[in-house]
C-alpha positions in Angstrom: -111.9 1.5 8.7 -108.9 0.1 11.0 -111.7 0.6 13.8 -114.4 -1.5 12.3 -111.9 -4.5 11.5 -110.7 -4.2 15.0 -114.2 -4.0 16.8 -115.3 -7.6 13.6 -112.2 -8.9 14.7 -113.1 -8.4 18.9 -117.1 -9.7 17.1 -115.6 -12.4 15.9 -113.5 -14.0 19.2 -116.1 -13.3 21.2 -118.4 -15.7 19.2 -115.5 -18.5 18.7 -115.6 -18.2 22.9 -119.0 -19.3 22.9 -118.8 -22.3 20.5 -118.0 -25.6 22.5 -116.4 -28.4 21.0 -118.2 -31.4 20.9 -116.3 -34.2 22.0 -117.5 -36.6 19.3 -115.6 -34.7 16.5 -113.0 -36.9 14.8 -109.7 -36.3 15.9 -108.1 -36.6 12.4 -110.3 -34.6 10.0 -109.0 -32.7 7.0 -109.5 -29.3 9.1 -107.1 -30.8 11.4 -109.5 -32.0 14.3 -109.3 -31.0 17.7 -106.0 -31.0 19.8 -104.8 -34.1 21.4 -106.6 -34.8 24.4 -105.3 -33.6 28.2 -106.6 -34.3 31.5 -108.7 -30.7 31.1 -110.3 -31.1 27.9 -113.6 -33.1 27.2 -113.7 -36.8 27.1 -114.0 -38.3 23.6 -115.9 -41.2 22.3 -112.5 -42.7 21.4 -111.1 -42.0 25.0 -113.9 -44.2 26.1 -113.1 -47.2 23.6 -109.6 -46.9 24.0 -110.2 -47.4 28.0 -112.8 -50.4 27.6 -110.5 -52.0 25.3 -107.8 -52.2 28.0 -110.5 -53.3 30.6 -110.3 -50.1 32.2 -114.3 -49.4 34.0 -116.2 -46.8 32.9 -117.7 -44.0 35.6 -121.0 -42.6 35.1 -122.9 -40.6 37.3 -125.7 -38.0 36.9 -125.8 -34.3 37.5 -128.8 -32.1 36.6 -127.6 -28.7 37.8 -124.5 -26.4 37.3 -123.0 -27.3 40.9 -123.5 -31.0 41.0 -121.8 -31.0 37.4 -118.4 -29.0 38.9 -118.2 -31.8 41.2 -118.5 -34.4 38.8 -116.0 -32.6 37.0 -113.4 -32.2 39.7 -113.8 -35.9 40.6 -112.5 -36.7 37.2 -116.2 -38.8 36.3 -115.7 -40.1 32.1 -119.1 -39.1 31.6 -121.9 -37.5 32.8 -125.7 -38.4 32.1 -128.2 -35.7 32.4 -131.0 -38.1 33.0 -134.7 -38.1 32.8 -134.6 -39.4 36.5 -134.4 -35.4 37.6 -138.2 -35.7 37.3 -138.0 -37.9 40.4 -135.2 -36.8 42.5 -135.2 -32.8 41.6 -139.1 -32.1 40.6 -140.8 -34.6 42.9 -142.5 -36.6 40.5 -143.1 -40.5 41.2 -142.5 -41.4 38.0 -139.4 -40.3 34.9 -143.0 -39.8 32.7 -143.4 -36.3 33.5 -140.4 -34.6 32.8 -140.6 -32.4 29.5 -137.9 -31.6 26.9 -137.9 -27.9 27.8 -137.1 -28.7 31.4 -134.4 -31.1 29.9 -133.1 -28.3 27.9 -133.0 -26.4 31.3 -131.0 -29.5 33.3 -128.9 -30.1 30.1 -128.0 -26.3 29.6 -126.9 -25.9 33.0 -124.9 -29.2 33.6 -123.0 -28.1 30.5 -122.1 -24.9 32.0 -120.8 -26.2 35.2 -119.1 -29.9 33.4 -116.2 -29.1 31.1 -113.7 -32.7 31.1 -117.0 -35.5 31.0 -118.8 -36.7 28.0 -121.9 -35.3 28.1 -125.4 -37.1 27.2 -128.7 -35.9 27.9 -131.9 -38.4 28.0 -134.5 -37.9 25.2 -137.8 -37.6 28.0 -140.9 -39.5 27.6 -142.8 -38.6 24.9 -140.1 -36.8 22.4 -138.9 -39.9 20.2 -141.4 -42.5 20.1 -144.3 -41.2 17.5 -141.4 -41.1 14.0 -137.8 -40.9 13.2 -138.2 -37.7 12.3 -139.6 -37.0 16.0 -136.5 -38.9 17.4 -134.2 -37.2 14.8 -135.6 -33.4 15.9 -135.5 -34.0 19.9 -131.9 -35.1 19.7 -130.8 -32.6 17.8 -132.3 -30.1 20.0 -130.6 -31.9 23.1 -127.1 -31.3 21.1 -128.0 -27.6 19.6 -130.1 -26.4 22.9 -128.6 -28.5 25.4 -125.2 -28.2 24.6 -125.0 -32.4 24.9 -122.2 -34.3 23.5 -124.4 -37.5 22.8 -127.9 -38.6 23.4 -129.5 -41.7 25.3 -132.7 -43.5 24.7 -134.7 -46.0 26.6 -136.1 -49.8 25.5 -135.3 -52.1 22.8 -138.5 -52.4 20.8 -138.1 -52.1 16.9 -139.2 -48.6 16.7 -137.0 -48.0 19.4 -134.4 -49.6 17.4 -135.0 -48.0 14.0 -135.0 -44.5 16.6 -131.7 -45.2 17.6 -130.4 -45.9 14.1 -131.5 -42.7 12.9 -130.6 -41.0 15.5 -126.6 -42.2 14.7 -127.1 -41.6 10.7 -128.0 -37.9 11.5 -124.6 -38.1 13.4 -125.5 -38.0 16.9 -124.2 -40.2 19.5 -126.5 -42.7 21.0 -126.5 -44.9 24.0 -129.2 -47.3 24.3 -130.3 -48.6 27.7 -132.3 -52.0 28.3 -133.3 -54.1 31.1 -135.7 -52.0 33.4 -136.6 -48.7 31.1 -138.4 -46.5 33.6 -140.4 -45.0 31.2 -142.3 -48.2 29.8 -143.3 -48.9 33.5 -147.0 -48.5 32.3 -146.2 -51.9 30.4 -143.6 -53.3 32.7 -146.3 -53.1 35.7 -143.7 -50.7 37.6 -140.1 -50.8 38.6 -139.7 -54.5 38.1 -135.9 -55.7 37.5 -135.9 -57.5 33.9 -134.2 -60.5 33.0 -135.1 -62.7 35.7 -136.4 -65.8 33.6 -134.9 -67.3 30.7 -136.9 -65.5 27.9 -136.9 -62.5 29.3 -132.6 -62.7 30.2 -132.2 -63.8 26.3 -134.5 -61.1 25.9 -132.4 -58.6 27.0 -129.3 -59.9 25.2 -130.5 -59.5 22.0 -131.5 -56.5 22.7 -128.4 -54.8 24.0 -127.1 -56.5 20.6 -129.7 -55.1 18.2 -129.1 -51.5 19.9 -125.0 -52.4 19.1 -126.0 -52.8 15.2 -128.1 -50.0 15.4 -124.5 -47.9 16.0 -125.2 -47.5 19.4 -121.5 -46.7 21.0 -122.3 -48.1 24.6 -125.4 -49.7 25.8 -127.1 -49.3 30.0 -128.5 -52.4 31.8 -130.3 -51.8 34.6 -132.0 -53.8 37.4 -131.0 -57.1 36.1 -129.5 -60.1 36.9 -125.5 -60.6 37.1 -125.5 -63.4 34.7 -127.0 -61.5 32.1 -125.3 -58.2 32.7 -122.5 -60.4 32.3 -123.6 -62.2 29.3 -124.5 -58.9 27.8 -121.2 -57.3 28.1 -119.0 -60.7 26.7 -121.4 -60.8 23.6 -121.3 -57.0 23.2 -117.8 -55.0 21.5 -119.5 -51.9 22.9 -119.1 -50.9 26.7 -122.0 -52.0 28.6 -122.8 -49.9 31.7 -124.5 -51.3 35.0 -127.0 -50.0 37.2 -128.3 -52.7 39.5 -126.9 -54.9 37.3 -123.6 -56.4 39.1 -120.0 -55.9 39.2 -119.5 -57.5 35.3 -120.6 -54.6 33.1 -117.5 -52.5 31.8 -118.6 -49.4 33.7 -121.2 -48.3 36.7 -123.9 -45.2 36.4 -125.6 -43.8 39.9 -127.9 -40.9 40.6 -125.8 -38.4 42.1 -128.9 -37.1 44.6 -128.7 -41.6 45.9 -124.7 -41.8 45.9 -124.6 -38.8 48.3 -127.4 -39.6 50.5 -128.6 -36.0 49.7 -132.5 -36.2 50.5 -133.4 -38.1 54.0 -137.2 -37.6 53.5 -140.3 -40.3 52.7 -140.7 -39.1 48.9 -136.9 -39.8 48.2 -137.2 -43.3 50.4 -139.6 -44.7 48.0 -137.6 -43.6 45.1 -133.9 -44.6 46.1 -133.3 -48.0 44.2 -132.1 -50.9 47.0 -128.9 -51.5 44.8 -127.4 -48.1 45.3 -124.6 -47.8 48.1 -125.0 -44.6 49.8 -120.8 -43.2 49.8 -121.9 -40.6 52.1 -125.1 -39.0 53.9 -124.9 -35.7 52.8 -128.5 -35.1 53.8 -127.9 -35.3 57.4 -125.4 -32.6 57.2 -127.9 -30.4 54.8 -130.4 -30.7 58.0 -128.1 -30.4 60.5 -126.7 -27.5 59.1 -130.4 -26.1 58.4 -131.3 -26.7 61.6 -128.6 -24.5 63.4 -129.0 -21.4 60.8 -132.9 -21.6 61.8 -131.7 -21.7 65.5 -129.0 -19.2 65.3 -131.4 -16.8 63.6 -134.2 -17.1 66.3 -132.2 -17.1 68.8 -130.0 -13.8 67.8 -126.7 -14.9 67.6 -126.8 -15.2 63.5 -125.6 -12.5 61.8 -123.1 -11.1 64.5 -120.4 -9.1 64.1 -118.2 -11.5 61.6 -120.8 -11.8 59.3 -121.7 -7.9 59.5 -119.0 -6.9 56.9 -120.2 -3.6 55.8 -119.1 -0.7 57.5 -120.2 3.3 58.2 -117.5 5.3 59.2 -118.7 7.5 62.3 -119.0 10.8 59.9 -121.0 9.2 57.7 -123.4 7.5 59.8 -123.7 10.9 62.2 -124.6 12.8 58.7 -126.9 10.1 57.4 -128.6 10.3 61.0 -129.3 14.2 60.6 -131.0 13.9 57.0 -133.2 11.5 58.7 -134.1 13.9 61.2 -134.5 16.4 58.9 -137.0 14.0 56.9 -138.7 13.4 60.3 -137.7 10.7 60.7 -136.5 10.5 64.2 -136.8 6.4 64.9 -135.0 5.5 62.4 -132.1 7.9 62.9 -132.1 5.8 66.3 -132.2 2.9 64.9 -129.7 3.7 62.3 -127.2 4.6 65.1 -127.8 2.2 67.7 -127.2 -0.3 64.7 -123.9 1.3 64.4 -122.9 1.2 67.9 -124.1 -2.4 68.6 -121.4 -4.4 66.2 -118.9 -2.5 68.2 -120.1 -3.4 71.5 -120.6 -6.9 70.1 -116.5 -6.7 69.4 -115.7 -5.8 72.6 -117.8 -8.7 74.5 -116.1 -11.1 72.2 -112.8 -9.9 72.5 -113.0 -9.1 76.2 -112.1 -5.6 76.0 -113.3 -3.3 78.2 
């Protein structure tokens, strides 16, 4: 008996190590709510009002993979955005259209894995929301259950949209709304056209950003438009507005991780990198630099060589496992199993200069 309560009791931790909190849980609840926020726990919702309402901006930047979301982590980013853009950037697609929710799951899965101190929010793809509430309702529970996403993000402004979003809060998700250019209505937009740019269409997208605000919406993305309406947006707003192409007067910034970096240098990502992102490094030269001298290295001979040949016979061994392969007949590979033993050494002695 005292062994099966031990090994429920081992059953039992080891499940509580698996559940994550979400960082949307109230803080005071009558079971006590989490523990008061450090530096190395999750980023709350609060954490996030409590910094726009002292003016402090709001980082964003996406991450689709476990090692891109370490980094994010490390850097300190307030919240990370698993977005539908990873059909572009990661799959190769043209378009944010093709991306489906089980590759999402897959992207969202893996970003939670790697980013433990961001708020996390995963985009409801293409073709997961728009057909009933009930769809909406289902995919972003599924992005929370499967994805292990603290909050949920979903594109345009259109009434159904609207009503989307609303649900979407009363089934107590998280949402963050996004208006101005909505990649994935490009088929009605006429492509990646910035919004906003005449005075119906900038009023257009103020009333918008508000209607997503009174559906419960707890931030709100502008993208590609105008800095007089970004700026419009956020001073009519009491939510946090967050720019991309949209000027310096939104109360936070969002970038593609892949564009920030510079990380692909080739003609599919050329067409696909948006003209207001500022490249803070090229980290795709290095990639092909560094690509380029392994493929040289290994033609040439000189990669792997005796540092990166850790793994060691000691002479007895390798003089026995030469004789079994004699005995097996096989005579050229007992060769080539010792002169593979001899040539490391050799290769230390050339290096070191010994004789």
């Amino acid at each position: 008996m005292a062994f099966l309560q031990k090994l429920s009791k081992a059953s039992s931790l080891a499940s509580a190590s698996l559940i994550r909190h979400l960082s949307n849980v109230p803080e005071n609840t009558v079971y006590g709510g989490p523990k008061p926020q450090t530096p190395n726990q999750r980023v709350t919702l609060n954490q996030l009002r409590q910094k726009y309402n002292k003016g402090e901006p709001i980082t964003m930047v996406t991450a689709y993979d476990y090692p891109s979301a370490v980094h994010l982590d490390t850097a300190g980013i307030d919240i990370c955005l698993v977005g539908d853009s990873a059909s572009m950037v990661v799959h190769g697609h043209d378009t944010t259209l093709p991306i489906t929710l089980d590759e999402m799951l897959v992207h969202c899965r893996a970003v939670a894995r790697g980013a433990k101190r961001p708020l996390l929010v995963g985009d409801l793809p293409f073709g997961t929301y728009e057909t009933s509430t009930s769809q909406a309702v289902d995919t972003a529970v599924r992005i929370l259950k499967e994805g292990g996403m603290d909050a949920i993000k979903l594109e345009g402004g259109s009434p159904s949209r609207i009503t989307a979003a609303k649900a979407i809060v009363e089934a107590g998700i998280a949402v963050i709304g996004h208006v101005g250019l909505t990649p994935q209505a490009i088929s009605v937009l006429g492509g990646f056209r910035p919004q906003g740019k005449n005075v119906a269409s900038a009023v257009k997208v103020v009333e918008t950003a508000m209607a997503l605000q009174e559906a419960g919406c707890f931030s709100v993305v502008l993208e590609c438009v105008p800095a007089p309406v970004a700026a419009a947006a956020t001073s009519a707003l009491q939510i946090p507005t967050i720019g991309i192409g949209a000027g310096p007067f939104c109360s936070g910034q969002v970038l593609v991780y892949h564009d920030l970096l510079g990380m692909l240098q080739h003609p599919h990502h050329a067409k696909v990198t948006p003209k207001f992102c500022k490249q803070f490094a090229r980290v795709g030269d290095i990639i092909n630099k560094a690509l380029l001298e392994y493929k040289e290295e290994v033609t040439n001979g000189s990669f792997p060589g005796p540092s990166h040949t850790p793994y060691r016979m000691n002479p007895k061994d390798v003089n026995g496992f030469s004789k079994e392969l004699q005995r097996l007949g096989l005579d050229d590979a007992a060769s080539a199993a010792n002169e593979a033993a001899i040539e490391p050494e050799k290769m230390n002695m050339v290096n070191t200069g010994s004789n």
